[in-house]
N, CA, C and O atoms as a Tinker XYZ file with bonds, in Angstrom:
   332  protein
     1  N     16.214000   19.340000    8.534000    73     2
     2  CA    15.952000   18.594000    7.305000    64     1     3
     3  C     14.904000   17.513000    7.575000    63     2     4     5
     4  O     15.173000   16.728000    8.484000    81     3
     5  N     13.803000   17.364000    6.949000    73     3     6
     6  CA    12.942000   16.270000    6.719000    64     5     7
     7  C     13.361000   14.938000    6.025000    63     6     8     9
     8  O     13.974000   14.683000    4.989000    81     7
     9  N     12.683000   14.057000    7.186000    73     7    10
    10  CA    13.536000   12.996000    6.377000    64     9    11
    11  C     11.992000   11.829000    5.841000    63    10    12    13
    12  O     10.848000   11.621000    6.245000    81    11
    13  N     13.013000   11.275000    4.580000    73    11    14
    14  CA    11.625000   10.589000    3.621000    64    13    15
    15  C     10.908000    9.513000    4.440000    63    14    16    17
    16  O      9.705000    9.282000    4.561000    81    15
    17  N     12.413000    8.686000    5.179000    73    15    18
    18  CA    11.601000    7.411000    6.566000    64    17    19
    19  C     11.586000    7.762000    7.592000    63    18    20    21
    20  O     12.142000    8.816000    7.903000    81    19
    21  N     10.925000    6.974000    8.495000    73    19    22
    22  CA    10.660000    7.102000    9.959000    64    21    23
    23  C     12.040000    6.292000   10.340000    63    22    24    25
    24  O     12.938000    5.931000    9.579000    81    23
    25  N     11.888000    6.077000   12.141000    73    23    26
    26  CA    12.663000    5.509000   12.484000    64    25    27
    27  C     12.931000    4.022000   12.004000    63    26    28    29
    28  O     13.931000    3.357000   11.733000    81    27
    29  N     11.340000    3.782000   12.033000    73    27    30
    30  CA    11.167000    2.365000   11.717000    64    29    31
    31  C     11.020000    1.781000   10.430000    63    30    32    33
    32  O     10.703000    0.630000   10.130000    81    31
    33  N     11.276000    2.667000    9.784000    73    31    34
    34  CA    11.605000    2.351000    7.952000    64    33    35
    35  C     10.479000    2.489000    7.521000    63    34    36    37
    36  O     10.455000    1.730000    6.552000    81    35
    37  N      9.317000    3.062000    7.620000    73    35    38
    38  CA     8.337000    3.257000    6.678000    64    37    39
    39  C      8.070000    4.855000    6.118000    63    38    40    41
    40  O      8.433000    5.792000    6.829000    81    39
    41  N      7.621000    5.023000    5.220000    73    39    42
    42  CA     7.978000    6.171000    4.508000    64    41    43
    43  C      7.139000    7.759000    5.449000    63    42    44    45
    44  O      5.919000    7.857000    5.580000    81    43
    45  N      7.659000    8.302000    5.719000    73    43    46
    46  CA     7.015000    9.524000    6.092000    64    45    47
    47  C      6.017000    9.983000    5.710000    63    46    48    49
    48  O      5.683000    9.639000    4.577000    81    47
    49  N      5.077000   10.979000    6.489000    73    47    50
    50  CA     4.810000   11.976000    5.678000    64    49    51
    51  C      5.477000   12.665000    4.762000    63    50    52    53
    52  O      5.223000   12.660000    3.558000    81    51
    53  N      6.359000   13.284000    5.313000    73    51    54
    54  CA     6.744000   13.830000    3.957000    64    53    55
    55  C      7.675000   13.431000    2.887000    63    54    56    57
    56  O      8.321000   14.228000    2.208000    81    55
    57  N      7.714000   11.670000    2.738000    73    55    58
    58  CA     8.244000   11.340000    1.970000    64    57    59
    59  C      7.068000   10.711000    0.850000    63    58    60    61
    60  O      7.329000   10.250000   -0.260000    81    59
    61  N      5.643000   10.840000    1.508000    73    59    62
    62  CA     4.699000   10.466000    0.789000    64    61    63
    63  C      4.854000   11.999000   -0.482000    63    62    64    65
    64  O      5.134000   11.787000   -1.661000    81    63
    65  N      4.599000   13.512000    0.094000    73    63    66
    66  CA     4.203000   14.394000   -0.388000    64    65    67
    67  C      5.297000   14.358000   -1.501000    63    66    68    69
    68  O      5.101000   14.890000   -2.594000    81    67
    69  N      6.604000   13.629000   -1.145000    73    67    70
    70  CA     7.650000   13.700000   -2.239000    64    69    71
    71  C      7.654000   13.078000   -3.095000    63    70    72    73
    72  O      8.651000   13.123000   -3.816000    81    71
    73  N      6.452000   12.112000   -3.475000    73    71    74
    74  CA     5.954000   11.394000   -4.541000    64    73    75
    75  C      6.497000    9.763000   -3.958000    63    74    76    77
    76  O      6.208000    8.854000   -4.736000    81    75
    77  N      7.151000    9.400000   -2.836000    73    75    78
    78  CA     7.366000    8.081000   -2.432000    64    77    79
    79  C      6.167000    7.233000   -2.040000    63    78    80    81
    80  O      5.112000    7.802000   -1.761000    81    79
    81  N      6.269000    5.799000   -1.998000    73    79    82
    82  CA     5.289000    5.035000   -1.601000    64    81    83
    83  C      5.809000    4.002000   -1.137000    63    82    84    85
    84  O      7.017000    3.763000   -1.121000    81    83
    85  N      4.720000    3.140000   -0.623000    73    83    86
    86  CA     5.135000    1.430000    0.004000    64    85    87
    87  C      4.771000    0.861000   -0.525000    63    86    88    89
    88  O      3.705000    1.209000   -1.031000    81    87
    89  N      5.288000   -0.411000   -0.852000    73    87    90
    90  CA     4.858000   -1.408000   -1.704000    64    89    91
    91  C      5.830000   -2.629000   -1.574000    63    90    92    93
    92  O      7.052000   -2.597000   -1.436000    81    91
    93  N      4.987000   -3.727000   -1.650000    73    91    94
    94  CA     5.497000   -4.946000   -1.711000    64    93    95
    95  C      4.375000   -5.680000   -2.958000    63    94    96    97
    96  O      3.189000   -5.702000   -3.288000    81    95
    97  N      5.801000   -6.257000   -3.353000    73    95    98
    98  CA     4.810000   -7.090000   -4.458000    64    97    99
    99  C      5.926000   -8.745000   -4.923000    63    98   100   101
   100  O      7.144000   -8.882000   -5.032000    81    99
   101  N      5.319000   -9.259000   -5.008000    73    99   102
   102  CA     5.734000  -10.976000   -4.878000    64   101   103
   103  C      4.530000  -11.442000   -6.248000    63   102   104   105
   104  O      3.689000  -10.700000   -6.754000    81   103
   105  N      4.817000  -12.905000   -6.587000    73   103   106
   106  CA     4.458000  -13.595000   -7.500000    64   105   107
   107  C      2.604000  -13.294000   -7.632000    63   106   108   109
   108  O      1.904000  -13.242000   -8.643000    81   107
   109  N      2.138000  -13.102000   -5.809000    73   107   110
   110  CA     0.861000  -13.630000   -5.903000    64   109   111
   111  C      0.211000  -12.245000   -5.643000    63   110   112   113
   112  O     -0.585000  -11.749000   -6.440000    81   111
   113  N      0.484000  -11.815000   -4.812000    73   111   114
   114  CA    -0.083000   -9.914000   -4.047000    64   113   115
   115  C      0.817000   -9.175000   -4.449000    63   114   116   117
   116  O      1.975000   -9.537000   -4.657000    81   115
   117  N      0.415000   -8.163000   -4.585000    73   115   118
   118  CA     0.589000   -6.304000   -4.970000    64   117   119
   119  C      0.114000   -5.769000   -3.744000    63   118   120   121
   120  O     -1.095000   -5.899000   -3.550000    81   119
   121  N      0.826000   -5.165000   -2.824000    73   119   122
   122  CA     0.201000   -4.341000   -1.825000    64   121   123
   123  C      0.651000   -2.826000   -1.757000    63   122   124   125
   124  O      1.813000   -2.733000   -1.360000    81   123
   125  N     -0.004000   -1.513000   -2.061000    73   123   126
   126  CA     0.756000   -0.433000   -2.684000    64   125   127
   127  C      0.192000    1.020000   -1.572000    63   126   128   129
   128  O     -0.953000    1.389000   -1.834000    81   127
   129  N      0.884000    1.780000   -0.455000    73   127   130
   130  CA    -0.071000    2.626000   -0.174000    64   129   131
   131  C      0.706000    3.934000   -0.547000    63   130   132   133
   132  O      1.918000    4.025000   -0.352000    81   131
   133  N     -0.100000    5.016000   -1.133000    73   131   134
   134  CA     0.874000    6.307000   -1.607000    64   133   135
   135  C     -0.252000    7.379000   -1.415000    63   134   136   137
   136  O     -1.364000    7.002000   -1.045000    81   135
   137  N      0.016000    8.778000   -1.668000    73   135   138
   138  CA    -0.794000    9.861000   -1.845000    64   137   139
   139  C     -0.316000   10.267000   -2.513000    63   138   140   141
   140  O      0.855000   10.283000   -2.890000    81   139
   141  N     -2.113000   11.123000   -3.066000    73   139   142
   142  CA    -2.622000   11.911000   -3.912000    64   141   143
   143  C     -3.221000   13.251000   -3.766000    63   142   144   145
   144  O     -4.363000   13.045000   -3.355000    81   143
   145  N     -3.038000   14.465000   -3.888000    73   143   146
   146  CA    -3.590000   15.201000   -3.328000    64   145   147
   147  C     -3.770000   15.703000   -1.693000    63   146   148   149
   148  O     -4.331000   16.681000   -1.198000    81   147
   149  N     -3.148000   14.750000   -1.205000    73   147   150
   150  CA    -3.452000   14.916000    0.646000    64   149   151
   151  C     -4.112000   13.724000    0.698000    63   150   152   153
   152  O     -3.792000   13.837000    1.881000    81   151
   153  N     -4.583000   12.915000    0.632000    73   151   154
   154  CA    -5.714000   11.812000    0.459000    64   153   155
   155  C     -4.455000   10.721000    0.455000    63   154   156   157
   156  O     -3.469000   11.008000   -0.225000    81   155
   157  N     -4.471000    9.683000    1.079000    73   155   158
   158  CA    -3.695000    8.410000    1.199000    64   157   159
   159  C     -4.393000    7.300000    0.918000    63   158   160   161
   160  O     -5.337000    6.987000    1.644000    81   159
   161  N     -4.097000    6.659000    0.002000    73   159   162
   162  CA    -4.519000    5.593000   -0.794000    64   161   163
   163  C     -3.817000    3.932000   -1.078000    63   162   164   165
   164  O     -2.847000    3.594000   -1.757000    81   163
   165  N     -4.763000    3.140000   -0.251000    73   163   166
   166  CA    -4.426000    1.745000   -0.243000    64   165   167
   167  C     -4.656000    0.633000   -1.237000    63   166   168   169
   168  O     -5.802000    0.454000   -1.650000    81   167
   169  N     -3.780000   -0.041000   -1.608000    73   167   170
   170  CA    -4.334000   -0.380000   -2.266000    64   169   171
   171  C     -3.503000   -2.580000   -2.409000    63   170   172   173
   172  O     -2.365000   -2.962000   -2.137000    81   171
   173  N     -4.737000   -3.424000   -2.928000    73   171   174
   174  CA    -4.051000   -4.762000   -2.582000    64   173   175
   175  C     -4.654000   -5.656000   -3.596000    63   174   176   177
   176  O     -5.863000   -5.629000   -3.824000    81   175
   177  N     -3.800000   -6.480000   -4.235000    73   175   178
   178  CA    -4.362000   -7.094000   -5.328000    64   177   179
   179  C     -3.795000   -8.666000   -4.913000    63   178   180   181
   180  O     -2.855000   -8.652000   -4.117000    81   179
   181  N     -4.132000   -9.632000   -5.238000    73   179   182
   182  CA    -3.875000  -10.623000   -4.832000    64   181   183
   183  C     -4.227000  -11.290000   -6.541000    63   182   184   185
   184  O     -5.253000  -10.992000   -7.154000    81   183
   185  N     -3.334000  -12.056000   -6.993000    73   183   186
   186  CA    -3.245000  -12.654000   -8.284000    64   185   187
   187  C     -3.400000  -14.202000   -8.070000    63   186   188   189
   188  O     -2.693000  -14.852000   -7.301000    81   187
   189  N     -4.194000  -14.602000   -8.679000    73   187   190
   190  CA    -5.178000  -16.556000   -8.885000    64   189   191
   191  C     -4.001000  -16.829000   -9.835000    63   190   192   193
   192  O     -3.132000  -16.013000  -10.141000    81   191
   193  N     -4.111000  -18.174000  -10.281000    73   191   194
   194  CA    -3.373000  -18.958000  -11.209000    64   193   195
   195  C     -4.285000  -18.455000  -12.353000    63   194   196   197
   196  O     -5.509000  -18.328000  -12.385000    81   195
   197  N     -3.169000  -18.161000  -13.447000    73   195   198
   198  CA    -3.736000  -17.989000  -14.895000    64   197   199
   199  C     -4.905000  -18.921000  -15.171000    63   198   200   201
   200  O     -4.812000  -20.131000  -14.966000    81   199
   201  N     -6.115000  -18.288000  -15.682000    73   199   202
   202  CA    -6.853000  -19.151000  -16.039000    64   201   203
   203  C     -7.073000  -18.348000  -17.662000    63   202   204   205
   204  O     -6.219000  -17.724000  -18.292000    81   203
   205  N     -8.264000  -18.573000  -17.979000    73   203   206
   206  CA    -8.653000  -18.272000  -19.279000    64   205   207
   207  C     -9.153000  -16.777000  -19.183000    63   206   208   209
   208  O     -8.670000  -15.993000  -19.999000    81   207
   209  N     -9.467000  -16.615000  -18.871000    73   207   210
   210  CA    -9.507000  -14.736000  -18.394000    64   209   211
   211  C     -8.531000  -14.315000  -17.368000    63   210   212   213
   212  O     -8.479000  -14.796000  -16.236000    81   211
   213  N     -7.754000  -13.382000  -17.834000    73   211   214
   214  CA    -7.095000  -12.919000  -17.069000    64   213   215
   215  C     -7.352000  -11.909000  -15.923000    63   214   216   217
   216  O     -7.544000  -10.761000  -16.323000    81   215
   217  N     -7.395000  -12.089000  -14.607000    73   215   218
   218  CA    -8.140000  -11.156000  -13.691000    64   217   219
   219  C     -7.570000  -11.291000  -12.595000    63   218   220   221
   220  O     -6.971000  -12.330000  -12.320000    81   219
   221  N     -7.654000  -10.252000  -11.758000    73   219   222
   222  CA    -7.263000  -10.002000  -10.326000    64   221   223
   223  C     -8.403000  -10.479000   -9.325000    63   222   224   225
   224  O     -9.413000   -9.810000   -9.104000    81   223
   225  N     -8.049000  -12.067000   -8.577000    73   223   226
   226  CA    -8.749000  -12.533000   -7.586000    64   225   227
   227  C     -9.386000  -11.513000   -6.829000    63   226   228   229
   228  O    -10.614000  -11.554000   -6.907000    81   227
   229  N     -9.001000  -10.777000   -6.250000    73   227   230
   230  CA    -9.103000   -9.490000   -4.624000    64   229   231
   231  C     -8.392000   -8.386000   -5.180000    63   230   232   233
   232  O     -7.210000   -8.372000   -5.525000    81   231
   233  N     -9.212000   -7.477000   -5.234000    73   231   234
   234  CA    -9.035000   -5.717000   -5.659000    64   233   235
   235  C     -9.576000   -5.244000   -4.355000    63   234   236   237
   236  O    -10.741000   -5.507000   -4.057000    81   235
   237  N     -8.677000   -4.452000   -3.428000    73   235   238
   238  CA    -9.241000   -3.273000   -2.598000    64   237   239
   239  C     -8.235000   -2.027000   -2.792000    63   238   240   241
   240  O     -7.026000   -1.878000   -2.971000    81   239
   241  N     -9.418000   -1.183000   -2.657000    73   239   242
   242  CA    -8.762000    0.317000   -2.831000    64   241   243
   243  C     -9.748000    1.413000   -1.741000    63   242   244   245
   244  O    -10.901000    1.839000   -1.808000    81   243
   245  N     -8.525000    1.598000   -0.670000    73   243   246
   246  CA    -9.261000    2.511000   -0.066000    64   245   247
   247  C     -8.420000    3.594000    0.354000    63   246   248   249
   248  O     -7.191000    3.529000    0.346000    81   247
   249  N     -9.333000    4.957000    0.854000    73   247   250
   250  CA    -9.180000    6.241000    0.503000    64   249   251
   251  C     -8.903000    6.270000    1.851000    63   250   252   253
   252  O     -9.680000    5.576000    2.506000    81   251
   253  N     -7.898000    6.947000    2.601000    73   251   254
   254  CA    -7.919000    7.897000    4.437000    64   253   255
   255  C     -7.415000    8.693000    3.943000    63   254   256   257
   256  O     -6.836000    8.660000    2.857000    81   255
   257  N     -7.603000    9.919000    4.964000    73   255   258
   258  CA    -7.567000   11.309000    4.943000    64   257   259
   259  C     -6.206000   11.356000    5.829000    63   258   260   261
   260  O     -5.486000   12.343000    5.678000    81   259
   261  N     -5.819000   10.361000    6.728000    73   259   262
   262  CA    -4.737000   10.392000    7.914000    64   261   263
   263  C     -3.823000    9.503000    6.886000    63   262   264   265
   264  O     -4.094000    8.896000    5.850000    81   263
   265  N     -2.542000    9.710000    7.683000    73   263   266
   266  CA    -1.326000    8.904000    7.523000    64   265   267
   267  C     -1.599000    7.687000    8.298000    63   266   268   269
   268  O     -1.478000    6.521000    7.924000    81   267
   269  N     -2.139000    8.319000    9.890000    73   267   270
   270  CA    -2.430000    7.322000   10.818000    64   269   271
   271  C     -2.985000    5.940000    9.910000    63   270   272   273
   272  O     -2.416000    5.035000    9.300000    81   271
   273  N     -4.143000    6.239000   10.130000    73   271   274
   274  CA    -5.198000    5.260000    9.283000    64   273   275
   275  C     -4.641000    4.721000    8.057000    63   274   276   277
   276  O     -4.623000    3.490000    8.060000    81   275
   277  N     -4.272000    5.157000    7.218000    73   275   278
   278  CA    -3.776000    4.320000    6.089000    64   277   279
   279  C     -2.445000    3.214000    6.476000    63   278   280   281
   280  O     -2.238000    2.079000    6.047000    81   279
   281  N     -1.756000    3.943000    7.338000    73   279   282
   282  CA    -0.662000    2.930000    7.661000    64   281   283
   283  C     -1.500000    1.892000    8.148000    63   282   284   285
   284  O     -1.577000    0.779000    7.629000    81   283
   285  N     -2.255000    2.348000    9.360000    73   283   286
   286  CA    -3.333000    1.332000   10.202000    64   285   287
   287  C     -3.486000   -0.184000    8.870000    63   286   288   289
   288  O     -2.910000   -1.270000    8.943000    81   287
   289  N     -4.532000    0.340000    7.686000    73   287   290
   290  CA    -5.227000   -0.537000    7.159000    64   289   291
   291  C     -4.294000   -1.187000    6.276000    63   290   292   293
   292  O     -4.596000   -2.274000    5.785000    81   291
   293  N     -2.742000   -0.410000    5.920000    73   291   294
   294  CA    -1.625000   -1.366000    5.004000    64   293   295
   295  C     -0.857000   -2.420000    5.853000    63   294   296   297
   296  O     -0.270000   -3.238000    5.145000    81   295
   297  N     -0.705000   -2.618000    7.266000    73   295   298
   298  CA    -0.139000   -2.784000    7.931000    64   297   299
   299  C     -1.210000   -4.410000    8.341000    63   298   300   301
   300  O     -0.969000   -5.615000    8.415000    81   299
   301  N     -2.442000   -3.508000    8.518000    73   299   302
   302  CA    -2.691000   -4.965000    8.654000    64   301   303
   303  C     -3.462000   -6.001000    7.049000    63   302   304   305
   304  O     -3.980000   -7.118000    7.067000    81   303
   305  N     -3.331000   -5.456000    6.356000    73   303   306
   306  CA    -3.133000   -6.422000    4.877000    64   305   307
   307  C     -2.032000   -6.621000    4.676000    63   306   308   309
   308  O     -1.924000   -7.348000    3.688000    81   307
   309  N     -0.828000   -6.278000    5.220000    73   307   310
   310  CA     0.261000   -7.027000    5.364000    64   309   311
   311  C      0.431000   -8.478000    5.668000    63   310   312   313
   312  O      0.804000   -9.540000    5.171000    81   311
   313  N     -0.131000   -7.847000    6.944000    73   311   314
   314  CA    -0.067000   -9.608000    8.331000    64   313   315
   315  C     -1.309000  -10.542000    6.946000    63   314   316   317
   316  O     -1.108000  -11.739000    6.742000    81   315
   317  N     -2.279000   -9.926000    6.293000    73   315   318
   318  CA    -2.904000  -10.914000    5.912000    64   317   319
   319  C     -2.301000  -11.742000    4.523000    63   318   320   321
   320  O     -2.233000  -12.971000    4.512000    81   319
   321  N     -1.957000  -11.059000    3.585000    73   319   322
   322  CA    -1.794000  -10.990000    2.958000    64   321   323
   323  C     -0.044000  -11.388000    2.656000    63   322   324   325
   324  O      0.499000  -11.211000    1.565000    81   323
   325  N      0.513000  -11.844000    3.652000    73   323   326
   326  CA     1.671000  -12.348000    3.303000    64   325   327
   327  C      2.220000  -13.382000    4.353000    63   326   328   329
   328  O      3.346000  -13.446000    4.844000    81   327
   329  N      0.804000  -14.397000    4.622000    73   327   330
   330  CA     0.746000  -15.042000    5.682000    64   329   331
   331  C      1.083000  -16.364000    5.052000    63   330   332
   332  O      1.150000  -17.379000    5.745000    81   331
């Protein structure tokens, strides 16, 4: 049987293909990584104090082809991003 987490609690491969994802999200950041197609997709928003336009301070969205690599680049917008 395949299982959805790893040892270390982050979601598998094949708990990605099962439509699961990672994500943390708090008052200020959104940090979200999931797949699409085979393609693993990062993604991190970081939210400013309401001003008069409403907008997302920091938008990144990036594309890996590996599990490796995407964990790589969520892992470390983690450490940044919830420092």
């Amino acid at each position: 049987m395949n299982n959805l987490k790893t040892k270390k609690g982050f979601t598998s491969e094949y708990g990605f293909m099962c439509g699961y994802i990672e994500q943390i999200e708090t008052k200020k950041i959104k940090l979200t990584m999931y797949s699409e197609y085979g393609i693993y997709h990062v993604q991190a928003y970081r939210y400013d104090e309401k001003s008069l336009i409403s907008r997302n301070d920091c938008k990144i969205w990036n594309s890996y082809e590996t599990l490796t690599e995407a964990k790589k680049e969520y892992k470390k917008l983690v450490k940044i991003f919830t420092k």
